[in-house]
C-alpha positions in Angstrom: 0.0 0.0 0.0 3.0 2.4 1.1 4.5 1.7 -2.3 1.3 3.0 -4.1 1.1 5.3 -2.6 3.8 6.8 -3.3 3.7 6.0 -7.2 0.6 7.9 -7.1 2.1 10.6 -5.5 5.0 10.8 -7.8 2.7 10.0 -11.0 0.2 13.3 -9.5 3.7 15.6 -9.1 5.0 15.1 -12.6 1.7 16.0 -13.7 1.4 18.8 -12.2 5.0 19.7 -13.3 3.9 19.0 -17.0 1.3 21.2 -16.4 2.6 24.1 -14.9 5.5 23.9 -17.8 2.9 23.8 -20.6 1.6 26.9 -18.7 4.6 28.7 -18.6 5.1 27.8 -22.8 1.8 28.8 -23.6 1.9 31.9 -21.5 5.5 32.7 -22.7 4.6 32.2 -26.8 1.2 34.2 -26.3 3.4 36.9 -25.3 6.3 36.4 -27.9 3.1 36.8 -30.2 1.5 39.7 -29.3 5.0 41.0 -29.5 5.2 39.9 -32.8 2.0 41.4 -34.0 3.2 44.2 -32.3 5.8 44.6 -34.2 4.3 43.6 -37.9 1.7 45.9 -37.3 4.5 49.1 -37.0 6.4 48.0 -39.4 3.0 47.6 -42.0 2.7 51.8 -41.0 6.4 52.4 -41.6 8.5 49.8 -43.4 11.8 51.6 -42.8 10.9 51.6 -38.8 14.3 49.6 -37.5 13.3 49.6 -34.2 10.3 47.4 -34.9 12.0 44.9 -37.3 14.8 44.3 -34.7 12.2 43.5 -32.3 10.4 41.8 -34.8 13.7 39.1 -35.2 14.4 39.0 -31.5 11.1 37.1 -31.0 11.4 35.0 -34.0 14.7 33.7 -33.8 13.7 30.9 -31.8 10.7 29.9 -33.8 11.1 27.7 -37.0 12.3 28.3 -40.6 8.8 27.8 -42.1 7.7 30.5 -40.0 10.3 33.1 -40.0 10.9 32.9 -43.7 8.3 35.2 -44.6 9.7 38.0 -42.5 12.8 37.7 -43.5 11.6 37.9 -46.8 9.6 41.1 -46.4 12.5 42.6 -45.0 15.5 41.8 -47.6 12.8 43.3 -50.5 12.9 46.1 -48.6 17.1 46.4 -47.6 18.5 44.1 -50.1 21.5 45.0 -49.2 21.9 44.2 -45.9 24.6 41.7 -45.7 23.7 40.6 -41.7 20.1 39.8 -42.2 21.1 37.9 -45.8 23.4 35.8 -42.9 20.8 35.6 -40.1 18.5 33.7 -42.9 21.2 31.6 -44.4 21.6 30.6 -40.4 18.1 30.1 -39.5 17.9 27.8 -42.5 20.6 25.5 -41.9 19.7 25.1 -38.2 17.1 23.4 -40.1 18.9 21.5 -42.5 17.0 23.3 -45.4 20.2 22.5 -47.8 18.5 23.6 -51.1 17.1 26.7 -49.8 20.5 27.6 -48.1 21.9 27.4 -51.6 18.8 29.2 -53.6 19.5 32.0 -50.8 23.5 31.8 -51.4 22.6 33.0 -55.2 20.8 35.4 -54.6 22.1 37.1 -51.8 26.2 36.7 -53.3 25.3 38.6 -56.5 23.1 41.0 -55.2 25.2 42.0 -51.7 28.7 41.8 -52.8 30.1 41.7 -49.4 33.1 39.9 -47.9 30.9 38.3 -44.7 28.5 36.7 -47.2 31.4 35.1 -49.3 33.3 34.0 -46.2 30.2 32.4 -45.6 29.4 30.6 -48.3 33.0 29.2 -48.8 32.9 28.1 -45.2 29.9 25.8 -46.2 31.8 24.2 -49.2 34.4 23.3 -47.2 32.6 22.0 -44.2 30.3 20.1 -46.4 33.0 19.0 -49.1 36.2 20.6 -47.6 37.6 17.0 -46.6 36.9 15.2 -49.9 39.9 14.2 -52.3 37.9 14.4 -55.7 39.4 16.3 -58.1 36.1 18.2 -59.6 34.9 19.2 -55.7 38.6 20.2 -55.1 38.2 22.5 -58.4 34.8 23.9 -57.4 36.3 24.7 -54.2 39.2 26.5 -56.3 36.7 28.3 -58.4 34.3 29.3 -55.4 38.1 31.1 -53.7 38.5 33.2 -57.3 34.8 33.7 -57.6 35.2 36.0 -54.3 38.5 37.1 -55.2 36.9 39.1 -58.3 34.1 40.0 -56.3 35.5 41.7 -53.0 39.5 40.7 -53.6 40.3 44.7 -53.6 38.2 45.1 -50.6 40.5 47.0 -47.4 39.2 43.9 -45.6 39.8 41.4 -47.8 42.7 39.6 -46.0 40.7 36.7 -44.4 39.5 35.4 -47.9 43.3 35.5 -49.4 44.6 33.6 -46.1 42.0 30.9 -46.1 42.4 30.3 -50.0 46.2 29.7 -49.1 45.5 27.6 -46.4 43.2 25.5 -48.8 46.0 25.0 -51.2 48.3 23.8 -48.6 46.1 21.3 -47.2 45.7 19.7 -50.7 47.6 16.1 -50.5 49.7 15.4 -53.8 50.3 12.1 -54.9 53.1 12.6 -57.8 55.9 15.1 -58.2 54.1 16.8 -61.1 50.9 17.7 -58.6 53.4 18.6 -55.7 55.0 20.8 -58.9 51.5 22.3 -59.5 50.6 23.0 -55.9 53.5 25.4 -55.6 53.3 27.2 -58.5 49.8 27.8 -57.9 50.8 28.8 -54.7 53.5 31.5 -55.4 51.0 33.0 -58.0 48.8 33.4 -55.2 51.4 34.9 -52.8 52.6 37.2 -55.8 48.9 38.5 -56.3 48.2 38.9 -52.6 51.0 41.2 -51.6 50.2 43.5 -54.4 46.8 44.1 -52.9 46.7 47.2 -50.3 44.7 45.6 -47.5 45.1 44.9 -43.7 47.7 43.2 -42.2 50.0 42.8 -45.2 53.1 42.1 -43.4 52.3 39.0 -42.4 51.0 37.8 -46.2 54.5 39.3 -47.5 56.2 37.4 -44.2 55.0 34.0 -45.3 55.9 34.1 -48.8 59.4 35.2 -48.0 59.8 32.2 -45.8 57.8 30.2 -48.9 60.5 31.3 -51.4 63.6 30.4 -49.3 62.1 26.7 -48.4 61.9 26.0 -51.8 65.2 27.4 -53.4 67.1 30.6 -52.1 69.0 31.6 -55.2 65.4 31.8 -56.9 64.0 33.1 -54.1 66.2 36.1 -53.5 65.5 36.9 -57.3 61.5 36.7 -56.6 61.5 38.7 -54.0 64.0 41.2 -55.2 61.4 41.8 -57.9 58.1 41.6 -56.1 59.4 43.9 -53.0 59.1 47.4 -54.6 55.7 46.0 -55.7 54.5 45.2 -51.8 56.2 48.2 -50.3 54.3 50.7 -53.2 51.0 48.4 -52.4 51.9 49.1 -48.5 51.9 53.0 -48.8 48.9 53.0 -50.5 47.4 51.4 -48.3 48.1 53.4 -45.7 46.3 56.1 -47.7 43.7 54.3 -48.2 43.4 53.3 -44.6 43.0 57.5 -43.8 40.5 57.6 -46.7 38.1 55.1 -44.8 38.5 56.1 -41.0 34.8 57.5 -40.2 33.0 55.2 -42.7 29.9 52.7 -41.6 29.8 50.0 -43.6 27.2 48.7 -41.3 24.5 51.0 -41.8 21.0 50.0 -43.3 20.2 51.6 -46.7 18.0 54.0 -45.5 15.9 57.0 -47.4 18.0 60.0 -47.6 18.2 62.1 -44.2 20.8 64.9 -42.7 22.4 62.7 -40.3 23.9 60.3 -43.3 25.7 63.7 -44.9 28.9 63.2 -43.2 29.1 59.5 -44.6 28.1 61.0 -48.5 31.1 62.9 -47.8 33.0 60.4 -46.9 32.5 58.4 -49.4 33.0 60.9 -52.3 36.1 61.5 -51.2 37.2 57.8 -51.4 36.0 57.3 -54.5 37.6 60.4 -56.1 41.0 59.0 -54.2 40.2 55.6 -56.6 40.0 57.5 -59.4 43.3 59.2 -59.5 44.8 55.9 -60.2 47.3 55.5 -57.2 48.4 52.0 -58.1 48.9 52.7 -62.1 46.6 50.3 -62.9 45.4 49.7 -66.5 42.6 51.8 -67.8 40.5 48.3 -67.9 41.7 47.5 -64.0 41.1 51.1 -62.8 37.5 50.9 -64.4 36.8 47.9 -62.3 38.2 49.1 -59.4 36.3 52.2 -59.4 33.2 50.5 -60.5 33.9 47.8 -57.4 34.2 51.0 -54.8 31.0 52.4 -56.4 29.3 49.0 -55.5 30.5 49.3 -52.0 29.4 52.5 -51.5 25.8 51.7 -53.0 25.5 48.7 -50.1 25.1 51.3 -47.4 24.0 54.8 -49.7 21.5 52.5 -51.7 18.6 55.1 -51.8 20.9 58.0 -53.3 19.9 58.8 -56.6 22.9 61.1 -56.9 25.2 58.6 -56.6 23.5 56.1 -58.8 23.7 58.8 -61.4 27.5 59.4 -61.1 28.1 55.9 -60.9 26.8 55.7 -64.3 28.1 58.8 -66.2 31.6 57.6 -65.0 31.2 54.5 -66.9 29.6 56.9 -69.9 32.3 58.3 -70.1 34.9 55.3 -70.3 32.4 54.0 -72.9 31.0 50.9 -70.8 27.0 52.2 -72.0 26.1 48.0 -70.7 27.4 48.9 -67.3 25.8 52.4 -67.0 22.4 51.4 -67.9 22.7 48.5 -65.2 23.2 51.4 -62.5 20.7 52.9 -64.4 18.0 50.1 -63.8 18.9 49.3 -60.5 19.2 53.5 -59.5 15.1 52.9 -60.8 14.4 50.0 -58.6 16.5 51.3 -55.3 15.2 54.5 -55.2 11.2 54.3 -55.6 9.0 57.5 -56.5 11.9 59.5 -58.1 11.4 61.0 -60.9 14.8 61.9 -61.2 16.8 58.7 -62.6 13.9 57.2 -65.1 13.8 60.7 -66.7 17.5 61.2 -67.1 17.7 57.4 -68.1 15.1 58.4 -70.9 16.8 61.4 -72.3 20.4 59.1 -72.2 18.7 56.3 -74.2 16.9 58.5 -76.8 20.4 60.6 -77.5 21.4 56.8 -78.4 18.6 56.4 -80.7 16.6 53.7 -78.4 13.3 55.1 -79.0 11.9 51.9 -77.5 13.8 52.0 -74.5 13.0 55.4 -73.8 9.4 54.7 -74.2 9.2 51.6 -72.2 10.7 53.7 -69.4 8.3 56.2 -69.9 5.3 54.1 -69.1 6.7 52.1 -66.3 7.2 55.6 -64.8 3.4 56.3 -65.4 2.4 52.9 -64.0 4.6 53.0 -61.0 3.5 56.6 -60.5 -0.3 55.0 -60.2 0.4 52.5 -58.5 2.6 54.8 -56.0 -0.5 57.1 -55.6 -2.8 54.1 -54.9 -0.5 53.2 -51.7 0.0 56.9 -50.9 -3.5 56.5 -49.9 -3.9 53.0 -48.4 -1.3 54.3 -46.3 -3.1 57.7 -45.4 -6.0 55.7 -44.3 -3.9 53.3 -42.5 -2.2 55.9 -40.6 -5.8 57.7 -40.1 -7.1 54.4 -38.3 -3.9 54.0 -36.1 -4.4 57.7 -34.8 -8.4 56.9 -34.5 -7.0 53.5 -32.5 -4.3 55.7 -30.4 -7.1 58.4 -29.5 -9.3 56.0 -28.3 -6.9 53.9 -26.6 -5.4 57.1 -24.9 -9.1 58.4 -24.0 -9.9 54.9 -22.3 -6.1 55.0 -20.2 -7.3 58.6 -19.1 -10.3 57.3 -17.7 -8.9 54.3 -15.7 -5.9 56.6 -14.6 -8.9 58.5 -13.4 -10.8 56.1 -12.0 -7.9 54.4 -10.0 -6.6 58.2 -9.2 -10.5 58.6 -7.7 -10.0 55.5 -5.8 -6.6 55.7 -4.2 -7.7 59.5 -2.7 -11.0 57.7 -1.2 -8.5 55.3 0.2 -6.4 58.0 1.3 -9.2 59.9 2.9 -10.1 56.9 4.6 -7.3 56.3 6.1 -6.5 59.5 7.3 -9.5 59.9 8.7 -9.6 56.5 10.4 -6.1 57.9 12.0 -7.8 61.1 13.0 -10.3 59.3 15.1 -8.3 56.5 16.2 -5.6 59.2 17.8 -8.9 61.3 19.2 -9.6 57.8 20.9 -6.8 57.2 22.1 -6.3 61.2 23.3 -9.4 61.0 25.2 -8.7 57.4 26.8 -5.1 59.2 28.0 -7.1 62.1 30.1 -9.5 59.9 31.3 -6.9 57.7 32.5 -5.3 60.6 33.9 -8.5 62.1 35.7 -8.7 58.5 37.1 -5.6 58.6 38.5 -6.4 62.3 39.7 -9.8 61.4 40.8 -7.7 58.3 42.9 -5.2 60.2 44.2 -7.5 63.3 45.6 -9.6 60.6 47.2 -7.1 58.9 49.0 -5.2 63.1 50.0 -9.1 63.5 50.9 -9.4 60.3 53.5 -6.1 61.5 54.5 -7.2 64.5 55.7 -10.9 63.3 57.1 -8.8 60.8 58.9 -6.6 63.0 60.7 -9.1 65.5 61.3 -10.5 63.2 63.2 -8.0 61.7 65.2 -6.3 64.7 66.1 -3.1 65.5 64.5 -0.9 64.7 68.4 2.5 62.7 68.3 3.6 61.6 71.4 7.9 62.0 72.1 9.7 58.6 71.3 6.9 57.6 68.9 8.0 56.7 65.0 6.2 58.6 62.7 5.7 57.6 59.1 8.1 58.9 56.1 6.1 62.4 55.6 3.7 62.0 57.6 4.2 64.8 59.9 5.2 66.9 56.8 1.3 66.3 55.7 -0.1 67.4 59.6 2.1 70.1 59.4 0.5 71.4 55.9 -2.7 70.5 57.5 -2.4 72.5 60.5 -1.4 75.6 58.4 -4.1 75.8 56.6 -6.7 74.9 59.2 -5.0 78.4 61.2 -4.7 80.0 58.3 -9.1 79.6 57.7 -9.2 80.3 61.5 -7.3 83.2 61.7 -9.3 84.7 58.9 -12.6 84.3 60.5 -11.7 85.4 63.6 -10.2 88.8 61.8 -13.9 89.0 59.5 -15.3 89.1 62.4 -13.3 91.5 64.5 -13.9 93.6 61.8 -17.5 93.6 62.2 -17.7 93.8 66.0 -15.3 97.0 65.4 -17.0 98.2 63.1 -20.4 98.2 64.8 -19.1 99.3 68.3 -16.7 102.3 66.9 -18.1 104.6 64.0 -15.4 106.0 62.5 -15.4 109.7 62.5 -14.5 111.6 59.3 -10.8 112.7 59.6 -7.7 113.7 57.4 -4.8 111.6 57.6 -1.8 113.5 58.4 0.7 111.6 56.4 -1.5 113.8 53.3 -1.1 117.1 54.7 2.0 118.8 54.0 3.9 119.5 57.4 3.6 122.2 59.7 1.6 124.1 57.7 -2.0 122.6 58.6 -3.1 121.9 61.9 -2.5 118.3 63.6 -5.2 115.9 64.7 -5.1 112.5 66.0 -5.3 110.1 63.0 -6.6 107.3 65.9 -9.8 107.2 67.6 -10.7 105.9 71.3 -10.1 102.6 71.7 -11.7 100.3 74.2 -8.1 99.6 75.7 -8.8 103.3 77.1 -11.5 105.4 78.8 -9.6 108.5 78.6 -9.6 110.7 75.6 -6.9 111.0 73.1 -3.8 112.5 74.3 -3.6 114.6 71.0 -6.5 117.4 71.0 -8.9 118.4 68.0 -6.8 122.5 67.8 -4.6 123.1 65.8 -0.9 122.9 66.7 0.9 125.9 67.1 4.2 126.5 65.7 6.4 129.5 64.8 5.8 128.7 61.5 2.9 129.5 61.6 3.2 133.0 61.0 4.9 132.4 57.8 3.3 129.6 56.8 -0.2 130.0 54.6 -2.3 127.3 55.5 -4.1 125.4 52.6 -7.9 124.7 52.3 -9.5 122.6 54.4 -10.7 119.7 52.3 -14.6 119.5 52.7 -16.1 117.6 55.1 -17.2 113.9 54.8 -20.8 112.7 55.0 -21.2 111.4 58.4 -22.7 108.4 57.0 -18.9 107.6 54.4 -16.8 105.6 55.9 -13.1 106.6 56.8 -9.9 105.0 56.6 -9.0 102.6 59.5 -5.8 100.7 60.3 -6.5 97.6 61.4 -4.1 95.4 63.3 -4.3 91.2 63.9 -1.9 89.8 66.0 -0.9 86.8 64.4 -1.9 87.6 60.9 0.3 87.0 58.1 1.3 90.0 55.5 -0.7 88.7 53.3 -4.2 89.2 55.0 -3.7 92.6 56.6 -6.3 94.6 55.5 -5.7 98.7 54.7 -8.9 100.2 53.9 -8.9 103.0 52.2 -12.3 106.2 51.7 -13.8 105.7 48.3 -13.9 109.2 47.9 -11.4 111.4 46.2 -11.7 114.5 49.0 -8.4 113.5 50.3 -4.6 114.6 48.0 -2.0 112.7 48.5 1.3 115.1 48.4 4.6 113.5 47.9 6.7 115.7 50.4 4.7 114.1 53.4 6.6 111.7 56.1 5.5 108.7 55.5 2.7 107.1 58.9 3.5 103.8 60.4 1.2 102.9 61.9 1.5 100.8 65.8 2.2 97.3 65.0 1.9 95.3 68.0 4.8 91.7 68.6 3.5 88.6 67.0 2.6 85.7 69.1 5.2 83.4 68.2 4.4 79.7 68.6 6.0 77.8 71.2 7.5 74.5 70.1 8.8 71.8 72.5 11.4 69.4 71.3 9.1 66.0 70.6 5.4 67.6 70.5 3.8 70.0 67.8 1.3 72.7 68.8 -2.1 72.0 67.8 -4.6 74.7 66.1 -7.1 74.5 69.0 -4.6 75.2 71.5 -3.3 78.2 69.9 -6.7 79.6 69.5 -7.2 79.4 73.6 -3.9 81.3 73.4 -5.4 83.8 71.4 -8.3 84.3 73.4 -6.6 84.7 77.0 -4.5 87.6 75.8 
């Protein structure tokens, strides 16, 4: 059962394994698809977009030959020139073992892209495929494949690769007689002779290995060889140092596209390389300089292929050296390359009918009006193409705008929420904090409160050689105070009153607002109940020598007998704080600020009497009180 069990489980696993990898291929191509579409559909708007066709071959690389091979074919009519797409199809086709397609592709793409990667190529598949063979006819093919490239792109700057392998080819070959060993090196010093002549990279070590060549096989001949064949390689070396300087800044990279500003520089360039090739540095033949011109004209075209301007001059120059065949071929391709220019077929015209080829002239007359139809008719499939895209974009922008509004609308509701949410939540927790605290104040005040009660109660009495609590006699103490303090202020409210009733106060002046010595003196103090006799000072006026001199000021008017008048009241045992100076309402009196200043009798304070060990209680201070 255990052993089931776990077959089952491992059987359920790699199911679910095959599923989720199915999921992740199906997922994964959907999206290399839409990509694609993506892509087909920008490049159907614009067919020069590069972006898009890059992206466009990034997601089909991995797919199969039967499927890419459309592209690849929609791309090449368009940039027939472009020597790395021309090898990224030979490659996709051979990864597939399409052998016949590979070589249908090789024909095409070799006499239409004359460019040294393509040939390296395609002699890189004879030999892999026939390289190793010992038959005589393959061995020749392979021979005639190696001069095949060397007419085509020999002269090239970069050309050294092609003239190195065809060497090492003809070294490899195994000879089975003396006349074929005879024939090998022959063949090979023509080969050497040829290639040091040719200004190219890396020279020296093509001229280094032919040196070494000659001396293996006989020095007396060799040092006559090479004697005659050195000023040839060093004249090949300077110009090609020339040469060199004549290409730095070119891309031979670029895709042919329509004529723009930023490709001006390279125009330039290029001009002025081929006008180098036509002074004839290597005194070549008129027939060799031609085709050397005519070859730098087709190198140029690879990467300038929509310039009608140098289509044109391409073919004038051969005009002029008499070569009409190879000046109409510029001619007809110029036509093809460069499409809705009227520029090329009309000049093309007007060449053909100065030669008397009516026909010729007329034929290119109505393909002209034909293509000119025909270019009209997808002028406007493309102006309604492009219409619908914009229409698409509009709509597809208007709908983003309203999600981007709808989520913004969201996200701010969330927001709001949330701050709001926090609002509260700190409000909460605010109003939990103070009622925690009024707790604890409401706790605390309650328990001072039953403190208080409590002692009241008990009396507040320690007897000597009794432990008190840590601060509790600090408390009594407080306690005490403030009970004398409320006492003390009673008992003055109503000593006050009894005063108040039993002695009217009679209207007076106080002296302390008189000036001195010029107004007569009274007693500021009224009979007290200490006393039954009358006041030792008198009601006249004191009389003073100054008096003569001295003019006395008006009286101030009299008070109503019902006002009452200042009165200095005195507590024994009050603090500063509750004695009391009354002063009239009314504004009869003056104040004068050269008169002595009346202090008025201030009786000792009762001073409490503390024993060491006992504290004085506020009821027994009160008794004090009342005795004296």
């Amino acid at each position: 059962m255990d052993v089931e069990r776990e077959q089952r489980e491992q059987r359920d696993q790699r199911d679910r394994s095959h599923r989720s990898r199915d999921h992740d291929h199906t997922s994964t191509t959907s999206a290399s698809w839409r990509k694609v579409e993506y892509a087909s559909r920008k490049v159907k708007a614009n067919k020069f977009d590069v972006e898009s066709w890059n992206l466009l071959f990034k997601e089909i690389e991995s797919r199969s030959a039967n499927t890419a091979r459309a592209y690849y074919e929609e791309f090449l009519a368009i940039f027939p020139t472009s020597a790395r797409h021309w090898r990224l199809y030979l490659e996709h086709e051979s990864k597939d073992r399409n052998w016949v397609r590979v070589e249908e592709i090789f024909k095409r793409c070799l006499k239409q892209c004359p460019n040294i990667d393509l040939w390296k190529t395609y002699l890189k598949y004879l030999s892999d495929n026939h390289g190793t063979t010992t038959d005589p006819v393959v061995r020749q093919q392979i021979i005639d494949a190696f001069e095949m490239a060397l007419a085509s792109v020999g002269c090239d700057i970069h050309s050294t690769v092609l003239w190195q392998d065809y060497i090492r080819f003809l070294k490899q070959y195994v000879t089975v007689s003396k006349l074929e060993e005879s024939q090998k090196m022959e063949s090979l010093r023509k080969l050497y002779q040829r290639a040091v002549i040719n200004p190219m990279h890396n020279m020296e070590a093509i001229w280094k290995e032919y040196d070494s060549f000659e001396n293996n096989l006989n020095k007396t001949l060799a040092k006559a060889l090479l004697g005659e064949h050195g000023p040839k390689y060093m004249q090949a070396r300077s110009i090609y140092l020339k040469r060199k300087r004549c290409f730095e800044g070119i891309n031979r990279k670029m895709l042919p596209l329509p004529p723009s500003t930023n490709d001006a520089a390279q125009v330039t360039l290029w001009k002025k390389l081929i006008a180098y090739e036509k002074s004839n540095p290597q005194h070549l033949s008129p027939l060799g300089l031609r085709s050397y011109v005519t070859f730098t004209y087709n190198q140029c075209l690879l990467n300038l292929y929509r310039y009608s301007e140098i289509w044109y001059e391409a073919a004038q120059y051969l005009i002029g050296e008499n070569d009409l065949q190879g000046a109409f071929s510029f001619y007809r391709r110029g036509i093809k390359a460069v499409e809705n220019s009227f520029f090329l077929p009309f000049v093309f015209a007007n060449t053909l009918e100065s030669r008397s080829l009516i026909k010729e002239a007329q034929q290119i007359y109505e393909d002209l009006l034909a293509s000119d139809q025909q270019s009209y008719q997808q002028h406007l499939q493309q102006e309604q193409h492009q219409r619908q895209q914009e229409e698409e974009v509009i709509e597809a922008k208007q709908q983003k705008q309203k999600e981007e509004e709808l989520a913004k609308g969201e996200k701010e509701g969330e927001k709001r929420g949330e701050k709001e949410g926090e609002k509260e939540g700190e409000k909460e927790k605010a109003g939990e904090k103070e009622g925690e605290k009024e707790g604890e104040n409401n706790v605390e005040g309650g328990k001072e409160r039953n403190e208080l009660e409590r002692e009241e109660s008990n009396g507040v009495e320690i007897k000597e050689g009794e432990e008190s609590e840590p601060g509790r006699e600090e408390r009594n103490i407080e306690v005490e105070r403030k009970e004398r303090e409320k006492e003390e202020r009673e008992e003055e409210s109503e000593s006050e009153k009894e005063q108040k009733d039993e002695y009217p106060d009679p209207p007076f002046s106080p002296p302390f607002l008189t000036p001195p010595v010029c107004t007569p003196f009274s007693s500021p103090f009224p009979s007290t109940p200490f006393s039954s006799s009358p006041s030792p000072f008198s009601s006249t006026p004191f009389s003073s020598p100054l008096n003569a001199s001295c003019v006395s000021p008006p009286s101030p008017p009299a008070s109503p007998p019902d006002r009452r008048v200042p009165l200095v009241v005195e507590i024994l045992d009050t603090p500063k704080s509750s004695r009391i100076l009354e002063t009239p309402k009314s504004s009869a009196t003056r104040e004068y600020p050269n008169s002595p200043q009346f202090t008025p009798f201030k009786p000792p304070p009762v001073r409490e009497r503390r024993e060491e060990g006992t504290v004085v209680s506020s009821k027994f201070l009160q008794k004090i009180k009342q005795t004296r």
